[in-house]
C-alpha positions as CSV (number, residue, x, y, z in Angstrom):
1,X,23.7,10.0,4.7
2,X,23.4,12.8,2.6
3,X,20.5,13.7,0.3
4,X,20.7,16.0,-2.4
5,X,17.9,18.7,-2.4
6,X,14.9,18.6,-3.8
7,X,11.5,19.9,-4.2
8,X,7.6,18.3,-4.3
9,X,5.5,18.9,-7.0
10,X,2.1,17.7,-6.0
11,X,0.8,14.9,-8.3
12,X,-2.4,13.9,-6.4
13,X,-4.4,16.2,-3.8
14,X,-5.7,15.1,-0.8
15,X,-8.9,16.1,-2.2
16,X,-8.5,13.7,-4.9
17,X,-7.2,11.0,-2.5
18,X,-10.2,11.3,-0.4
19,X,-13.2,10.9,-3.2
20,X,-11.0,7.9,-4.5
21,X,-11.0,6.2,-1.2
22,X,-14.5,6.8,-0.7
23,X,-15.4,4.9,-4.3
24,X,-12.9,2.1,-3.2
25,X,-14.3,1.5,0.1
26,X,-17.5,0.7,-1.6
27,X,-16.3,-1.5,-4.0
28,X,-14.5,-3.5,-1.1
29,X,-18.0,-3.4,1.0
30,X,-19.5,-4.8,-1.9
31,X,-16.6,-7.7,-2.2
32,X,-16.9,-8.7,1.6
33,X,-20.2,-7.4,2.3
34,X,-21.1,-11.1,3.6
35,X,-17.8,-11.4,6.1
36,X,-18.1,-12.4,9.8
37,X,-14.4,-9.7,10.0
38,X,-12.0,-8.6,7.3
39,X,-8.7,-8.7,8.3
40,X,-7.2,-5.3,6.8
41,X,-3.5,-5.9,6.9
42,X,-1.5,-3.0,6.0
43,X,1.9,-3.0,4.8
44,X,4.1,-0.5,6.6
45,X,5.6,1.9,6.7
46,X,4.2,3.6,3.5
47,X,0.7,2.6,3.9
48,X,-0.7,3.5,7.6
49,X,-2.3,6.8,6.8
50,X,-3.8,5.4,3.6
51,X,-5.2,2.6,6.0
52,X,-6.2,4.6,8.3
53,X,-8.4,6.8,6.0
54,X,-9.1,3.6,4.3
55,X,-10.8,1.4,7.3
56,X,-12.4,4.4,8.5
57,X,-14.7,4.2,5.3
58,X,-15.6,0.6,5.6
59,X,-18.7,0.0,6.9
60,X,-17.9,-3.3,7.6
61,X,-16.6,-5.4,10.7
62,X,-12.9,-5.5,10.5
63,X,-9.5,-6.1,12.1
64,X,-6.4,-4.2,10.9
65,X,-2.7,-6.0,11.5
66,X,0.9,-5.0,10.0
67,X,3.6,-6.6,7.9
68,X,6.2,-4.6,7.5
69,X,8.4,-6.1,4.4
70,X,11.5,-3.6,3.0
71,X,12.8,-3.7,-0.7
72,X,14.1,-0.1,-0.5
73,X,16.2,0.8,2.7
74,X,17.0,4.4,2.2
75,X,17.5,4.2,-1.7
76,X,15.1,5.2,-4.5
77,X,15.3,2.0,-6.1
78,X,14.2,-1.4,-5.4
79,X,16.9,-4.1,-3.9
80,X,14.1,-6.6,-5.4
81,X,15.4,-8.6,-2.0
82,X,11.8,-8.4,0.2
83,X,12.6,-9.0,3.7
84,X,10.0,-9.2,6.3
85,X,10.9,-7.3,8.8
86,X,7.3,-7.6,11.5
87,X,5.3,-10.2,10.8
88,X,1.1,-9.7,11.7
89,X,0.6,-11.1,15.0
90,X,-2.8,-12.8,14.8
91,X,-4.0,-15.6,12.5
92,X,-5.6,-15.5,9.3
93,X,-6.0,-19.3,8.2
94,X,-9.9,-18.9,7.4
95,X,-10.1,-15.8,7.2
96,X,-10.9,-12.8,4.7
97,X,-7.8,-10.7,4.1
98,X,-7.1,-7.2,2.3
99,X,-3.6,-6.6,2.2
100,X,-3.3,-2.8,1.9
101,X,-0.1,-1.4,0.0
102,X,1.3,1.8,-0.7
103,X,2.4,1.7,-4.1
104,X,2.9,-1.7,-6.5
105,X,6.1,-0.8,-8.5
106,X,8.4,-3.6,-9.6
107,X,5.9,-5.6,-7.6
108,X,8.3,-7.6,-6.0
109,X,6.7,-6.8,-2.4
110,X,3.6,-7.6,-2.9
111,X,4.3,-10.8,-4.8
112,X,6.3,-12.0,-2.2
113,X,3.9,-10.9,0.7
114,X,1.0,-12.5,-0.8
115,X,3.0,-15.9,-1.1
116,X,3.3,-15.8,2.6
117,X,-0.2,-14.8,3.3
118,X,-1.3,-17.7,1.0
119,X,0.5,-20.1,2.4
120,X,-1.6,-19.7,5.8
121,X,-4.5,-20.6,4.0
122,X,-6.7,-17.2,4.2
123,X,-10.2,-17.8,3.2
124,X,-9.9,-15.3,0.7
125,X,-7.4,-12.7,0.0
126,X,-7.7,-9.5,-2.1
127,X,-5.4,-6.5,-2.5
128,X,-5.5,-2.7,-2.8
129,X,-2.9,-0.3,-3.9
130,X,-2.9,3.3,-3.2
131,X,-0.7,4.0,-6.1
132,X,0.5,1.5,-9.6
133,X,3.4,2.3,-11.6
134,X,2.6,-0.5,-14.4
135,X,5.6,0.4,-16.7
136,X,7.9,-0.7,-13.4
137,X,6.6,-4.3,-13.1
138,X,9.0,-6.7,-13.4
139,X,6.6,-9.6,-11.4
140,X,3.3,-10.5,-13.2
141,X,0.9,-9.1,-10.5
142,X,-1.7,-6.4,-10.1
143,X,-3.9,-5.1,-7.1
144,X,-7.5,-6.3,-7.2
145,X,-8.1,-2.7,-6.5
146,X,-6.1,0.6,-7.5
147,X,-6.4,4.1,-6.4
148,X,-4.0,5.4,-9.1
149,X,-2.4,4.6,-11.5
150,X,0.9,6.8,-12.0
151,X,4.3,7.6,-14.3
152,X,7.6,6.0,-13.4
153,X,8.2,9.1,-11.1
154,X,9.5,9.4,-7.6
155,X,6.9,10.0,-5.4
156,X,6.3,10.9,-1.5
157,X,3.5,11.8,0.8
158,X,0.4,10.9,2.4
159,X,2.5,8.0,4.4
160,X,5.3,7.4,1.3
161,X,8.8,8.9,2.2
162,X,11.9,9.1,0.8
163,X,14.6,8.6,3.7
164,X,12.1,8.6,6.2
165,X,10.9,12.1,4.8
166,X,7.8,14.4,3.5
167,X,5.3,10.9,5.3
168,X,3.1,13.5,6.7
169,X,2.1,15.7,3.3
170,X,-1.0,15.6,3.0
171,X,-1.0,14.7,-0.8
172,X,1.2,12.7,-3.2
173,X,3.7,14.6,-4.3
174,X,6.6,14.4,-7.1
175,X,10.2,14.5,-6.3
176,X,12.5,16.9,-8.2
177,X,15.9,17.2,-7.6
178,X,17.2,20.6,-7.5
């Protein structure tokens, strides 16, 4: 399939990204500072780097695990159909649970990823988004914590793509078509 070209106008620097994660990873200490283990879940594929840089912050005991769930396919826009397409494969009945997510747009994902998680009876669950785009919500539902809060613009980098594309920029950047 055929894109049509574009270019990236950065949005967000990895500076930026960085001193945000650093203020977030405190808050979250501060939320689970009496845990036994939080179980970081991440939701792939747009959010492994963020998780990465984000666990490596936490000074606290913690397991990370994967959902993958896919609204998008290749397009721009959202299917608002969430399949899950890898499920986490340990437990979390009991348990204290971040889900970490990319972006929250129409907020379809998240909604319907925390329904699941909820349903196997966590101990507590709390959620972090790297980026919001509040004038896209169509599903009453916010991250407990938000790195930024952004236009409704097309974005990539730092893990996000756009047809499995521009994952490995180092900041978020805006997608112009040319």
């Amino acid at each position: 399939m055929s894109h049509p070209p574009y270019v990236i106008d950065e949005l967000i620097s990895a500076k930026s990204i960085a001193a945000r994660i650093e203020t977030l990873a405190r808050e979250i200490h501060d939320r689970f500072a009496d845990t036994d283990k939080l179980v970081v879940v991440g939701l792939l594929r747009g959010s492994f780097v963020f998780i990465a840089d984000l666990v490596r912050e936490l000074d606290l005991p913690v397991e990370v695990d994967f959902l993958e769930a896919s609204s998008y396919g290749d397009g721009m826009e959202s299917s608002r159909e969430v399949r899950i397409l890898k499920d986490l494969r340990g437990e979390i009945g009991g348990r204290d649970v971040l889900v970490v997510e990319d972006i929250v747009d129409t907020g379809f994902t998240l909604s319907h990823v925390l329904h699941l998680l909820e349903s196997r009876s966590p101990a507590r669950i709390e959620t972090i988004a790297l980026l919001d785009k509040p004038t896209r919500r169509e599903v009453d539902i916010k991250a407990t914590w938000t790195g930024f809060d952004i236009p409704d613009e097309f974005v990539v980098g730092y893990g996000i793509d756009y047809a499995q594309r521009n994952r490995n920029l180092p900041y978020i950047g805006k997608v112009r078509f040319t």
